[in-house]
N, C-alpha and C positions, 0 to 999 in steps of 0.2 A: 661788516662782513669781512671774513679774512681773504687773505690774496687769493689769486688762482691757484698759487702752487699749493698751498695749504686745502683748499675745496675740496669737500668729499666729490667723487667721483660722478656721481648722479648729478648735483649740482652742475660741475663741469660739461657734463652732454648734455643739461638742460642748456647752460650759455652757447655752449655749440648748436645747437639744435636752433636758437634763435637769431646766432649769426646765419648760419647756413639759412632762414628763413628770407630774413635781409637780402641776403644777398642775391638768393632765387629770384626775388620777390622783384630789384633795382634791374636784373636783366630783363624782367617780362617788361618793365616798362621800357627800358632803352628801346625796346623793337617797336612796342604797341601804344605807348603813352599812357597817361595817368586817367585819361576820362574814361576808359571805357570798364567792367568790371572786370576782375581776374576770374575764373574759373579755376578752385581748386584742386579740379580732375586733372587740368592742364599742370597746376602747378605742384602737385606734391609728390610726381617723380622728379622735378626739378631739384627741391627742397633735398629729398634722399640723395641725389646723384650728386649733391654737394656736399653735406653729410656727411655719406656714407658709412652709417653706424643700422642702419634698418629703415623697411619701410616706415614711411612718414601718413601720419590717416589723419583723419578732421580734428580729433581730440585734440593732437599737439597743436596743432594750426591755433583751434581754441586756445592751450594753454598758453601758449604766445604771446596772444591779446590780449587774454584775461587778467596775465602779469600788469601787462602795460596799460589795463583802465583800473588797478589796485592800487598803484602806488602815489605816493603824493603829488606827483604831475600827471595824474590820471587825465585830465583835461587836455593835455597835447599828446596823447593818442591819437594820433592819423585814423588807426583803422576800424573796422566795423565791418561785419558779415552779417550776408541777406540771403534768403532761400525764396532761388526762385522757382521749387518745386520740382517733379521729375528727377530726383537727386543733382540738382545743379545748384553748387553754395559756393558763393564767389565772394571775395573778399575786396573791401570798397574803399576809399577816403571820403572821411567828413569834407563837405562844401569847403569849412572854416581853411582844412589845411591843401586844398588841393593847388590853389595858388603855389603856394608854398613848395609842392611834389612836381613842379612841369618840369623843374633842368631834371634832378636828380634824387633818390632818397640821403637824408645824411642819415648813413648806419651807423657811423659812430655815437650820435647823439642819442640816438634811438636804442643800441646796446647799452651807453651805460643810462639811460632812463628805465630799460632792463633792470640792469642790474641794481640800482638804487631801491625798486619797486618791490625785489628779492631782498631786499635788507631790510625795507619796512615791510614787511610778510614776516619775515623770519622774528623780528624783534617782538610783534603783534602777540606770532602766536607761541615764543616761550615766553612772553607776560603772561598768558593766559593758561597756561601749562601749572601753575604753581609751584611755591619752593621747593615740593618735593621733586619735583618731574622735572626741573632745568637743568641745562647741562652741564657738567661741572668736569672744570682741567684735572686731567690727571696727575696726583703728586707726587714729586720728583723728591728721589730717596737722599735725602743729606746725611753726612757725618756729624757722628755727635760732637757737638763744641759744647763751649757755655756761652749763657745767654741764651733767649726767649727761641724758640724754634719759628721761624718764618711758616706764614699762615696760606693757605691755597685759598684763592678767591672765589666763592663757592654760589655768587651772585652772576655773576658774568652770564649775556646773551648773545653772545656773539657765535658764529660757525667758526670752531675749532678743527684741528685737525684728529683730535681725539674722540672722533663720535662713534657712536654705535649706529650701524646700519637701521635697528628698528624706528631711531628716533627720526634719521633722515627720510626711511620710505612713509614716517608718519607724515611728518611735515610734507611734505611734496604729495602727496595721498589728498590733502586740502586747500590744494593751490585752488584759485579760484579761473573756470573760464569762461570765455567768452561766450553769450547768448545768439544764436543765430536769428533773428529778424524776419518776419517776412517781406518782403522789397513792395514797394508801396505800389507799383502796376501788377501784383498779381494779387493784391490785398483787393483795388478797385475791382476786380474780373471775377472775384472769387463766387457771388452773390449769382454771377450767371451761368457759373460752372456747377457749381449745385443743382440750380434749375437744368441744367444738358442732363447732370447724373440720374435725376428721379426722372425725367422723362425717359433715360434707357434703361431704369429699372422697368417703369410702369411698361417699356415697351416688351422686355422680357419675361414679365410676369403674363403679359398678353400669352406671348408666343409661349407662354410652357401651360398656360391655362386651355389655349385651344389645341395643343399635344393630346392632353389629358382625354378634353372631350372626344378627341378622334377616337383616342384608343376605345373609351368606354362605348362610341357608337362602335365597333368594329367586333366589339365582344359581346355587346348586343345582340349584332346582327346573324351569329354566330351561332348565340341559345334559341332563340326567338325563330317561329315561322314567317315565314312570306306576306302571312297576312297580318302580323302587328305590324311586323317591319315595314308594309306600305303604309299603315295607319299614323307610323309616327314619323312619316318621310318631310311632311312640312315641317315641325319643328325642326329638326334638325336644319333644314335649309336657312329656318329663319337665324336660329343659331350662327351659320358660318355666314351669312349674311351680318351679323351685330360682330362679329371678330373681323369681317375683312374694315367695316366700318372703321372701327376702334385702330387695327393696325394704318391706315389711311390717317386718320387724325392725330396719332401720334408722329409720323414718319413726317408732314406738316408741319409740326409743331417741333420735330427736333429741327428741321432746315429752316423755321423761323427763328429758332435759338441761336443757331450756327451762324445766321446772317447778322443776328443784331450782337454777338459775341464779335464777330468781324469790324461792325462798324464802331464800335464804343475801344475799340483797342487801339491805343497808339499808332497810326500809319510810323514805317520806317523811315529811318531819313536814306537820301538818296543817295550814290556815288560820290556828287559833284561838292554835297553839303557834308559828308565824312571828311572829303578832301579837304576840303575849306577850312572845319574844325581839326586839322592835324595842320594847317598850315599857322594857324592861329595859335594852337600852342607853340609851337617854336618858335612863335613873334617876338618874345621877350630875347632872347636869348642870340637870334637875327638879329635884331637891330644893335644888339651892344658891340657884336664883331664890326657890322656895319660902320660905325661910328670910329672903332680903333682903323678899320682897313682907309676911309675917308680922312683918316689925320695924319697920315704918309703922305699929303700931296697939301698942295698950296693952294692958297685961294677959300675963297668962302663959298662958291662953287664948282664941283669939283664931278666929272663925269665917266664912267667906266664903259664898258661893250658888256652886255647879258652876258655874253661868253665867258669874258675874264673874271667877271664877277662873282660867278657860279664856283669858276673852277676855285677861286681862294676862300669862299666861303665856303666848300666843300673841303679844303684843307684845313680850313681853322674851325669848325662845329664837332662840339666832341660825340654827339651822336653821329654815325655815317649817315647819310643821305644822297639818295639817287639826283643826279642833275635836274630831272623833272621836278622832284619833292623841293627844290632851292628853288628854283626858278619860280614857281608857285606860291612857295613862300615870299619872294620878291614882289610878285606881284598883290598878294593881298598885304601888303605892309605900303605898298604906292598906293590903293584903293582907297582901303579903310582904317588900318592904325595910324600911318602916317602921312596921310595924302600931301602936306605940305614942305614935309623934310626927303622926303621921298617920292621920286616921280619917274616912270617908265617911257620913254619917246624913242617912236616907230617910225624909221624913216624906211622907205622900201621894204627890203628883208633885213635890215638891220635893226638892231634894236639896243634903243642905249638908255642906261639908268643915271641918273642926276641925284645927287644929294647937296643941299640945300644946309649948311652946317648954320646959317646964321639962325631956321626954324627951330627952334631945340625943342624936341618932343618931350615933353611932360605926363606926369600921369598914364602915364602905360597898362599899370593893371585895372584901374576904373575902365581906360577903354577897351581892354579886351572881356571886362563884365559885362558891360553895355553889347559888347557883341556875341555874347551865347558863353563863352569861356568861362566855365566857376572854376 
């Protein structure tokens, strides 16, 4: 592929278009983390407001990806998009890479896998164009000498600077994108949201069946004397008798739907286990400050105040974080990641943190597996 400066134009806002994606994309996490899904409602004024060329809609978002599961490293594609119905389409990390995403996204890696993926694309599809259709340099006018006239290379597939708009809106016309998924708990629920739908059909076809009959007794009762009209006054009763029936047994039966839709769905998790799981991803990334702030001092056990500790880990974490969010973090890395390098001692109201430099913690991302964190 040719440089930037040479790039037809489209090209160019297509690469822009996917830094500005990145980029949106590495701020939602800095605030929110990598576990949880993006919502691309949330994120595709972001995407624009960085941009800044037009609004941004699900398509590009697709083309994005789509580039990035085409190209020969199609397999370290991070992302993937899942619909979880109600127009809500959130864009996700494979299991594989989400280790991987806890500090930070590397954009640069990921533009030029971009961009590589855009070069096998383009080479793909003027192989398949045939000799007639590829695109061929323009010939630069020489003076006549003697000797054989230098020959213009009429093979080349490369993106030139000398292209025709029709051939680039073709090409880009056939990029490939991404497939939106259905997310696998609204796949499980789908089987008893069908069963809610035809029970509010069948319950609305009740309620415009017994309309009907109202109206037709009322027009009845209208042509007809006194005396049919008493004659046919049981049926009728027995009539709104079998509809109130039917309305009662469906109205039953949608709150038995509702309730076993309620228990078969995922309960949420709670405040305390949110907390937990954002303290646990920053575990990695805690502990390795940890270890630089503990090699300033002497000794092989070496002791800090909650207090002081907080506040230098809060100067050296490139994410900000609230004192609360540190402190928490400290404590579940003396709990569970690290209970032996790492330990919390509460004398009164004081409270002091120990590190233990001679336990050298190993194996850090096994045990944050082991503990919920993919």
């Amino acid at each position: 592929m040719a440089t930037a400066q040479t790039l037809p134009t489209e090209l160019v806002n297509l690469l822009a278009l996917h830094s500005s994606f990145l980029t949106a994309l590495s701020l939602h996490y800095a605030h929110n983390g990598t576990s949880s899904p993006v919502d691309l409602r949330e994120l595709l004024p972001s995407v624009a407001s960085v941009w800044q060329k037009r609004k941004v809609t699900l398509d590009d978002i697709r083309l994005c990806v789509g580039v990035l599961s085409s190209g020969p490293l199609a397999n370290q594609n991070p992302f993937y998009l899942s619909d979880y119905t109600r127009g809500k389409i959130c864009i996700e990390i494979h299991d594989a890479h989400k280790m991987a995403a806890m500090g930070a996204l590397n954009e640069e890696a990921l533009q030029a896998m971009f961009m590589q993926s855009l070069d096998h694309l383009w080479k793909t599809w003027s192989a398949m164009q045939g000799p007639k259709q590829r695109l061929t340099a323009r010939p630069i006018a020489m003076p006549k000498r003697r000797g054989r006239p230098r020959k213009v290379d009429t093979t080349q597939a490369s993106i030139q600077p000398f292209m025709d708009d029709t051939t680039m809106s073709k090409f880009l016309s056939q990029l490939p994108h991404a497939e939106v998924t259905v997310c696998e708990s609204v796949a499980a629920i789908a089987p008893l949201q069908e069963k809610g739908r035809k029970r509010l059909r069948e319950f609305k076809d009740s309620v415009q069946h017994g309309r009907q009959q109202k109206k037709v007794r009322e027009s009845t009762g209208k042509e007809n004397d006194p005396v049919s009209l008493n004659a046919n006054a049981q049926p009728v009763q027995a009539k709104m008798t079998d509809f109130t029936q039917v309305r009662k047994t469906n109205l039953l039966d949608r709150i038995l739907a509702k309730q076993a839709l309620a228990a078969a769905a995922p309960a949420a998790p709670s405040s305390a286990e949110l907390q937990r799981l954002a303290a646990l991803q920053r575990a990695e990334e805690v502990l390795g400050v940890l270890s630089l702030i503990a090699a300033s001092k002497p000794g092989v056990r070496v002791s800090f105040t909650m207090s002081a500790l907080v506040q230098s880990l809060q100067g050296s974490i490139r994410t900000p974080l609230s004192r609360e969010e540190v402190q928490r973090c400290v404590e579940v890395l003396a709990s569970e990641v690290a209970p032996g390098y790492l330990s919390v001692v509460k004398m009164g109201g004081m409270n002091s943190v120990v590190i233990n430099r001679g336990m050298r913690v190993v194996d850090v991302k096994s045990r944050l597996n082991a503990l919920g964190v993919a």
